[in-house]
Each structure stands twice: as structure tokens, then as C-alpha cells.
C-alpha positions in Angstrom: -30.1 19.4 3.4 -28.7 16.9 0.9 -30.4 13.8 -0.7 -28.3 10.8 -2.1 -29.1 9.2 -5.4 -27.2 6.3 -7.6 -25.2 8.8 -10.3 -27.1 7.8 -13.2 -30.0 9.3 -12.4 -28.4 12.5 -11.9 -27.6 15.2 -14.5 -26.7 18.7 -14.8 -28.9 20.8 -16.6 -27.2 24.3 -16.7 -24.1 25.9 -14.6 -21.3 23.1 -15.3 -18.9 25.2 -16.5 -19.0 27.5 -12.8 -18.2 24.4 -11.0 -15.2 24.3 -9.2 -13.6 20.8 -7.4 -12.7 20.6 -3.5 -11.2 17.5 -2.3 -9.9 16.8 1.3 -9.0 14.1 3.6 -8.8 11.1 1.8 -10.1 12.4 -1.3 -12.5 10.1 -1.9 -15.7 12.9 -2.2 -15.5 15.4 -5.4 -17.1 18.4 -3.3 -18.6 21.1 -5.9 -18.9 24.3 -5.3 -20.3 27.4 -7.8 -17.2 29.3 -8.3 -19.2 32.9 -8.7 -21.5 32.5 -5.1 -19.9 29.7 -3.2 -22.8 27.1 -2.6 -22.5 23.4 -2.7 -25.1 21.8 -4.6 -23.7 19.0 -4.8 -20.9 16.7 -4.3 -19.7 13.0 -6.3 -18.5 10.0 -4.5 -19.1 6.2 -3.8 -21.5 4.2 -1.9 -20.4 2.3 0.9 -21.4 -0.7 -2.1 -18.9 0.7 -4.2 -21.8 2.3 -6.8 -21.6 6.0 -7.9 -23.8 8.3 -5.9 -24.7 12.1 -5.8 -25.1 14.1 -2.8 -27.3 16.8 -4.5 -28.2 19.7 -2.0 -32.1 20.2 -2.1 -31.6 24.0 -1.2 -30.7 24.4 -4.7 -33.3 22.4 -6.6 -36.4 24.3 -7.5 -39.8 23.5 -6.4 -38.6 21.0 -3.2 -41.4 22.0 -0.2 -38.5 21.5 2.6 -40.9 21.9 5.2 -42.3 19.2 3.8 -39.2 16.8 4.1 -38.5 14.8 7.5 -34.9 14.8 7.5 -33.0 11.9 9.5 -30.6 14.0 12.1 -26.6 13.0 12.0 -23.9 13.7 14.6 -21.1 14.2 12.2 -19.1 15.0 15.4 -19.2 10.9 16.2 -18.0 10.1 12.7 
């Protein structure tokens, strides 16, 4: 379940140094994934504006009520 946000107001508080960097198709995404349990929190690229985002997974931020959330649905498949 991922969130987007403008890259300054995102920031890594602890872990940095476990990240490891996945990059395919055109390369344009910085996928990051913990390099001891495999999870993605997160992931670095542009907006279609050209402005840095993040692509932070909420399953990894403490105290996020998901049941909460009303996500919007996406057929990736129709990309």
C-alpha cells in the first residue's frame, strides 16, 4: 500500500545503510529494498511534473491504522 509525497518531506530515520538499489526498465524508479528481509519501503523517482517524489510503503511506517485508509484501486496490467 504505498503513499506518494514530494521528496523533501521525506527522510530516513534509521536502516540507510541496509538499503539496497533495484532499477529496471527504463530506470527511471530507484526501487529500495532492505538487504537483510527483502521489503520495499520505499522507492525514489519523479513526478509526472518533473519534481522529486517518494513512494514510501505504509506497511512499514509505524502507527498507520490501514483499515483506516481508502485506497484508490490500479490495474497495473493496463499500464
Amino acid at each position: 500500500m504505498l503513499t506518494f509525497t514530494p521528496a523533501e518531506n521525506f527522510k530516513i530515520v534509521s536502516g540507510e545503510d541496509k538499503l539496497t538499489e533495484y532499477l529496471f526498465n527504463k530506470k527511471q524508479i530507484r526501487h529500495l529494498f532492505c538487504s537483510a528481509c527483502g521489503v520495499q519501503p520505499f522507492g525514489m523517482g519523479k513526478h509526472p511534473d518533473g519534481g522529486e517524489m517518494a513512494a514510501v510503503n505504509l506497511r512499514c511506517v509505524e502507527n498507520v491504522d490501514l483499515s483506516a485508509l481508502q485506497p484508490q484501486q490500479v490495474d497495473g496490467k493496463s499500464f
